[in-house]
C-alpha positions as CSV (number, residue, x, y, z in Angstrom):
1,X,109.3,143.6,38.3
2,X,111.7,145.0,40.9
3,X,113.2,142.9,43.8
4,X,111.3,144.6,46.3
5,X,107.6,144.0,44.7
6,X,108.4,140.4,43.7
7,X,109.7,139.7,47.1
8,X,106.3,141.2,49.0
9,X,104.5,139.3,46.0
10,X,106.0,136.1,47.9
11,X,105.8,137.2,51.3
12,X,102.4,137.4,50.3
13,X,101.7,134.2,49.0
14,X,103.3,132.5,51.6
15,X,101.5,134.3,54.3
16,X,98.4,133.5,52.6
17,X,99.5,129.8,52.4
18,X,100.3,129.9,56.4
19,X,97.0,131.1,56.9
20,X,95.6,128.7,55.4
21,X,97.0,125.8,56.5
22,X,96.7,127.1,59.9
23,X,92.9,127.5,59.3
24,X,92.6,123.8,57.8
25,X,94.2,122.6,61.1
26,X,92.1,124.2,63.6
27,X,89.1,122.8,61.7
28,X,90.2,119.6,61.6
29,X,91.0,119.6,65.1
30,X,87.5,121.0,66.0
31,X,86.4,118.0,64.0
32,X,88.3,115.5,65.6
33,X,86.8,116.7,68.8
34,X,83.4,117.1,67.6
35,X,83.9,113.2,66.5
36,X,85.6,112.5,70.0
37,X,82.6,113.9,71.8
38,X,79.5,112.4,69.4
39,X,81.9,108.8,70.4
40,X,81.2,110.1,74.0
41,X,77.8,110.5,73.4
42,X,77.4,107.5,71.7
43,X,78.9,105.1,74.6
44,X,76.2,106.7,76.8
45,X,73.1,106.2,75.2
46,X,74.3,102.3,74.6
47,X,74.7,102.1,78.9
48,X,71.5,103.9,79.0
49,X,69.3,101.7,76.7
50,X,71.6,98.6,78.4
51,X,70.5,100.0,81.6
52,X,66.7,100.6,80.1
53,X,66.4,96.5,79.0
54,X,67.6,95.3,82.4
55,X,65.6,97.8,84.4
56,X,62.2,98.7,82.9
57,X,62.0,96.0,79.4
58,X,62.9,92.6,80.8
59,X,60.3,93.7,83.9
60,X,57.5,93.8,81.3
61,X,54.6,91.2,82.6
62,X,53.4,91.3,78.8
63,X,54.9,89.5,76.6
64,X,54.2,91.3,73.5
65,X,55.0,94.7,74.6
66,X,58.1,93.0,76.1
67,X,58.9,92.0,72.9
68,X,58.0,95.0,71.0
69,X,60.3,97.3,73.5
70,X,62.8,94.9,72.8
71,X,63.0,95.1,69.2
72,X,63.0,99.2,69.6
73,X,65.9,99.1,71.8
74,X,67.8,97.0,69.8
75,X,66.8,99.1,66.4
76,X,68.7,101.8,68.0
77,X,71.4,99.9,69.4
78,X,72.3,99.1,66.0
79,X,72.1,102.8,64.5
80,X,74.6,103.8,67.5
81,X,76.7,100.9,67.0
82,X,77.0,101.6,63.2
83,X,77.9,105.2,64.4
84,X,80.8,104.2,66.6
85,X,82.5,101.5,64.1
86,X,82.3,104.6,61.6
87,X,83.9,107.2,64.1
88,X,86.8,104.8,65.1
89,X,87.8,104.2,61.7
90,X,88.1,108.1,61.2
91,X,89.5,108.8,64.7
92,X,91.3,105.2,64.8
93,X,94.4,107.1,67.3
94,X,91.9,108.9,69.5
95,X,90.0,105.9,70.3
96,X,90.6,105.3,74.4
97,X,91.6,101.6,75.2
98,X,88.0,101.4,77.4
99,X,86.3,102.7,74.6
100,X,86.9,100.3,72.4
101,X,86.5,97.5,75.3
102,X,83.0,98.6,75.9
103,X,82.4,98.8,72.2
104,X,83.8,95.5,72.0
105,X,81.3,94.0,75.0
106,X,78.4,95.5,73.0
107,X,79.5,93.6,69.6
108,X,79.8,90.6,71.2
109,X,76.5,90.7,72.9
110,X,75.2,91.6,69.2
111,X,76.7,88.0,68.3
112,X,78.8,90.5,66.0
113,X,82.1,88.1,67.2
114,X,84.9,89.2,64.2
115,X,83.6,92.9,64.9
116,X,84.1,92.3,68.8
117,X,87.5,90.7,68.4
118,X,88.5,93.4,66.4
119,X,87.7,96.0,68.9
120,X,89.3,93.7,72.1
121,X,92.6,93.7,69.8
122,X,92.7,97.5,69.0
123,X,92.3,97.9,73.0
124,X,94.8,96.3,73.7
125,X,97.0,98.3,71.1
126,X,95.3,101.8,72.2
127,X,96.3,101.0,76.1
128,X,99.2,103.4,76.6
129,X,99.7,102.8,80.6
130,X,99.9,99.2,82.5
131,X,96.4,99.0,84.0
132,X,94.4,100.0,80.7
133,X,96.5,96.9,79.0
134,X,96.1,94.8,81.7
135,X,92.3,95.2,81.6
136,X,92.4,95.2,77.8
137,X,94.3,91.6,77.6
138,X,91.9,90.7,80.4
139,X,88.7,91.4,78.8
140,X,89.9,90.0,75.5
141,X,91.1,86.7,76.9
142,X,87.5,86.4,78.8
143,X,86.1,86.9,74.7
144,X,88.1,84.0,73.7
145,X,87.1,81.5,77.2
146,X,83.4,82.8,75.7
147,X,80.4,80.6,73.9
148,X,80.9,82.2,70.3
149,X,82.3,80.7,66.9
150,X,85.7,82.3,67.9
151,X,86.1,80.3,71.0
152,X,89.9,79.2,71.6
153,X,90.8,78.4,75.0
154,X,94.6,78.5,74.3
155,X,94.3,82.1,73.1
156,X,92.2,82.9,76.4
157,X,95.3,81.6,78.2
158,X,97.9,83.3,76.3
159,X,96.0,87.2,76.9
160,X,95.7,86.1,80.8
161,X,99.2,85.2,81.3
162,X,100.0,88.4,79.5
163,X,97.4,90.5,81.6
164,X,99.2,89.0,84.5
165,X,103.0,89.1,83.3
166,X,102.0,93.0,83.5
167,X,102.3,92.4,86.9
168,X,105.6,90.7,87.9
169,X,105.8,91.6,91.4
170,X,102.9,93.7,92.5
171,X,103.7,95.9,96.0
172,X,101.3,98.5,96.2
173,X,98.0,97.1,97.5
174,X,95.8,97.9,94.2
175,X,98.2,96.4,92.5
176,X,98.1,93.0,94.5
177,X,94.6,93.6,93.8
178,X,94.4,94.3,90.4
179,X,96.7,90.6,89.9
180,X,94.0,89.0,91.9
181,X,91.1,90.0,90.1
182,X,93.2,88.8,87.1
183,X,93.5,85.8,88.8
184,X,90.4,84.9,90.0
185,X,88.7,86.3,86.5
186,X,91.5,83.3,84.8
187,X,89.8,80.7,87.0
188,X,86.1,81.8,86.7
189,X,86.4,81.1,83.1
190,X,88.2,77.9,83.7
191,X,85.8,76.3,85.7
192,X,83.0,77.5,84.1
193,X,84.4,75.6,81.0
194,X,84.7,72.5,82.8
195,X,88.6,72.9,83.3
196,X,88.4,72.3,87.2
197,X,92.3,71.6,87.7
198,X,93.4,74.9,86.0
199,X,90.5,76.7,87.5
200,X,91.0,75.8,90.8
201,X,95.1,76.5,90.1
202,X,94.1,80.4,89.5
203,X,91.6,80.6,91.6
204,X,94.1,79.3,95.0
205,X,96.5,82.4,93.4
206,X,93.5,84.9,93.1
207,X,93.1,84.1,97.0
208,X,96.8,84.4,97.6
209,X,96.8,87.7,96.3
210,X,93.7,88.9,98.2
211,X,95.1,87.5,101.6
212,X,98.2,89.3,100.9
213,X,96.5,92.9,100.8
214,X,96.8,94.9,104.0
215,X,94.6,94.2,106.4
216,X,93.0,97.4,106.7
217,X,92.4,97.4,102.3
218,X,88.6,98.3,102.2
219,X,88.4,96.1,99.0
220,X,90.1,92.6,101.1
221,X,87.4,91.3,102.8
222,X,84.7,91.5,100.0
223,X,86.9,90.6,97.9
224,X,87.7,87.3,99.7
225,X,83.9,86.8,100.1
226,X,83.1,87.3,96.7
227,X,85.9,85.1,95.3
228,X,84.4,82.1,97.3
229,X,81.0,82.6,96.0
230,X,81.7,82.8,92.1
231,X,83.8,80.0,92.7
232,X,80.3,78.0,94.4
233,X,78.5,79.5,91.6
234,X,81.2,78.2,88.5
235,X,81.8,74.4,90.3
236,X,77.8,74.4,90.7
237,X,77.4,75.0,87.2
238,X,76.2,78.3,86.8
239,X,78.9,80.6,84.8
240,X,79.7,84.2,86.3
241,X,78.4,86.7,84.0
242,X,80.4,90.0,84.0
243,X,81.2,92.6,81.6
244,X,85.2,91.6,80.9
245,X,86.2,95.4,81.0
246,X,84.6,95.9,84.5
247,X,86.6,96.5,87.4
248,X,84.5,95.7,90.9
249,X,86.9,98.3,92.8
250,X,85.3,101.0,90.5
251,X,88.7,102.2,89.6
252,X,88.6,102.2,85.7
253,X,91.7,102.3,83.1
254,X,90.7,105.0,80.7
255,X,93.9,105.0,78.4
């Protein structure tokens, strides 16, 4: 075999190889987003059948077919909540922070606790700016303040310090909210757990931070009002329920 036909013989072969790894990458990349988008789709019909329960199942005056709709909705819950654990463990680096802390949320409602802790801890590793960490740490410390078998006040503590240490010295006025909300979030849980000292601690921080945004901030004064009447609500004995990823500004961390 001549030097010029063995050479085009592995031009060849190598081309063909190119080509074919090339091809393998573009379908795995059409995959992943394929995957990326059915996660999408998935997060949506969980709001919407959250969304369904509050608004159209809980307002059932029978109690059967209240009962019966219930049981539907949660059948399905479970199929798209099987889905998602099963997409994040093949797309486990293209999993947003918020995605796993709604996840999470769900789980935990689903009294599926080591499944929702798992999904609080990989938000906080999937976080890749400030605010997405600091809402992560937030919603996962919130778990940990929460009724459930994992309950441990100290680690609570630990991931709100840490939300807040984000935060060092806040000068922008979101900011100086966002260490607020973290704040006042930190002494909800407090006092709602009968820890009145600490509570009220956070809770007098939470209002420094609010009284310290600019005047003309749309989000000072109900933020101010708001504060007071969660705090009436926790001392009074009735515990503020709120989804720990949720930010009232309607800003949201994405990454």
């Amino acid at each position: 075999m001549s030097n010029e036909v063995f050479s085009a013989l592995i031009g060849a072969l190598v081309g063909a190889f190119m080509t074919g790894i090339f091809s393998w990458w573009i379908q795995k990349v059409e995959q992943n987003r394929n995957k990326r988008e059915e996660l999408r789709n998935i997060v949506m019909q969980l709001i919407e059948l959250r969304d369904r329960f509050n608004n159209e199942v809980s307002a059932l005056p029978d109690a059967g077919k209240r009962e019966t709709a219930s049981i539907s909705l949660n059948n399905k819950r479970q199929i798209y909540l099987e889905a998602a654990i099963n997409i994040t463990e093949q797309l486990p680096s293209q999993i947003a922070s918020s995605e796993y802390t709604f996840l999470a949320f769900e789980f935990s409602a689903d009294s599926n606790f080591k499944q929702a802790e798992k999904f609080y801890q990989k938000a906080v590793r999937a976080a890749r700016f400030p605010l997405a960490r600091i809402v992560a740490l937030r919603a996962m410390a919130v778990f940990y303040f929460a009724q459930s078998p994992l309950r441990n006040f100290e680690l609570g503590r630990k991931y709100f310090k840490e939300a807040i240490d984000l935060l060092p010295n806040p000068s922008d006025a979101y900011s100086i909210y966002t260490q607020g909300y973290s704040y006042e979030t930190w002494g909800l849980q407090e006092l709602a757990n009968g820890f009145e000292l600490e509570g009220r601690s956070k809770i007098d921080s939470a209002r420094k931070y609010y009284l310290d945004l600019p005047k003309n901030y749309p989000l000072r004064a109900s933020a101010l009002e708001v504060l007071e009447s969660k705090v009436r609500q926790a001392v009074g004995g009735s515990s503020p329920v709120s989804n720990p990823g949720a930010d009232p500004s309607g800003h949201s961390a994405t990454q």
